[in-house]
VOGU-3710 file (C-alpha; in Angstrom, 3 decimals, decimal comma):
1> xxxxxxxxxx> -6,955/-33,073/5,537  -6,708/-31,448/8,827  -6,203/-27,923/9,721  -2,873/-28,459/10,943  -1,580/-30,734/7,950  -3,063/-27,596/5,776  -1,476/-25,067/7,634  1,829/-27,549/7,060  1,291/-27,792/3,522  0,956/-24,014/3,226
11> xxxxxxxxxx> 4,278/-23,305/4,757  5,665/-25,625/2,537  4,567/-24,343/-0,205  5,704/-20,743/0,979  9,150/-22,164/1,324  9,594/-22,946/-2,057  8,228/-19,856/-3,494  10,310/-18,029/-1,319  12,999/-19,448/-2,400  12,535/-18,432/-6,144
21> xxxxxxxxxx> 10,752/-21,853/-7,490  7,611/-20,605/-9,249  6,642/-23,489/-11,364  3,633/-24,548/-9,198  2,157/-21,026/-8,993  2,741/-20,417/-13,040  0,513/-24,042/-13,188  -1,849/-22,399/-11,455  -2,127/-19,212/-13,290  -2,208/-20,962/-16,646
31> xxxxxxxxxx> -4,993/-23,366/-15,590  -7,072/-20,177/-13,734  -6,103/-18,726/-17,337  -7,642/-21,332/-19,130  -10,648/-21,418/-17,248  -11,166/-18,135/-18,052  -11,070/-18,363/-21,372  -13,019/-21,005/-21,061  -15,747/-18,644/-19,494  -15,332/-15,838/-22,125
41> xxxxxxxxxx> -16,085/-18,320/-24,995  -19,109/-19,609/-23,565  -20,546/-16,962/-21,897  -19,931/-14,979/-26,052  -21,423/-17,963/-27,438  -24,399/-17,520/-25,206  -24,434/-13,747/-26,866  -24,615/-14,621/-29,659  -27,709/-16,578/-28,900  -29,673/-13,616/-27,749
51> xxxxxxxxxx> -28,692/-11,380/-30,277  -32,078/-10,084/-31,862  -34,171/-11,774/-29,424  -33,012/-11,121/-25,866  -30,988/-8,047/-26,014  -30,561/-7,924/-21,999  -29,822/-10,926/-22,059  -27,277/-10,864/-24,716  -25,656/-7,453/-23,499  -25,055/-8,978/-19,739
61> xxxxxxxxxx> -23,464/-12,675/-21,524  -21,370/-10,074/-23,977  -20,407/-8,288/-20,364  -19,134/-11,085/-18,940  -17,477/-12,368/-21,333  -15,455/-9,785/-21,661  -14,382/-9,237/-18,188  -13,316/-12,857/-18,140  -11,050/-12,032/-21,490  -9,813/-9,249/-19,712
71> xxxxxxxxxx> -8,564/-11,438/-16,864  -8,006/-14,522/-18,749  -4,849/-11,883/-20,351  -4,160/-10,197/-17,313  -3,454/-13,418/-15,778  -1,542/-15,298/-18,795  0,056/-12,006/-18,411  1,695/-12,466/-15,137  4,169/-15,251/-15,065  6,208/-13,458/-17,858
81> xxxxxxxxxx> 5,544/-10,627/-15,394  7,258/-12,410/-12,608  10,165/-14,127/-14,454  11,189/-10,614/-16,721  9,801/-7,541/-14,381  10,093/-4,075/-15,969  12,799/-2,270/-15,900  12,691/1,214/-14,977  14,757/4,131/-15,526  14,712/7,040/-13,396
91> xxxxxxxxxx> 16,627/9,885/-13,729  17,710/12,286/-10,697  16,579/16,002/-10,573  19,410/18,010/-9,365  17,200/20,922/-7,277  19,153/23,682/-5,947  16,355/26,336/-4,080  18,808/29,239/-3,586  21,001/27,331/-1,716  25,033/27,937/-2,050
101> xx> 26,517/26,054/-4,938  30,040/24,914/-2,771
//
């Protein structure tokens, strides 16, 4: 693919987010999500391993496995993000510093 065909693509792909169509980017963030979890289960099974033999070793696997369960959630996490975002309520302070009442 050339540069310009990517740089195409891209723009393409812009459009349609932009224009509210998330179902490619919520395929990617469940398959990066997957991945991840895919890491954190290996990575804890490697733990699990070392434990009692290699305790470096199994405290750095047990590490990174759960940074990659951290963001394996944080990013199954953000499609529902996207399609229902919070809702916040703010309520106004009514400040009066001496001022005149009228």
């Amino acid at each position: 693919m050339s540069i310009t065909e990517m740089v195409e693509s891209l723009q393409a792909a812009g459009e349609v987010v932009n224009r509210g169509v998330l179902s490619n980017a919520e395929r990617v963030l469940k398959a990066q999500a997957l991945v991840l979890n895919t890491v954190f289960s290996e990575t804890a099974r490697r733990a699990a391993l070392n434990i009692g033999t290699h305790i470096g070793a199994m405290e750095t696997y047990m590490r990174l496995a759960l940074m990659a369960q951290s963001q394996s959630r944080a990013t199954f996490e953000t499609p529902a993000a996207i399609k229902n975002p919070p809702i916040v309520f703010a309520r106004q302070a009514n400040i009066n510093n001496g001022g005149s009442s009228k």
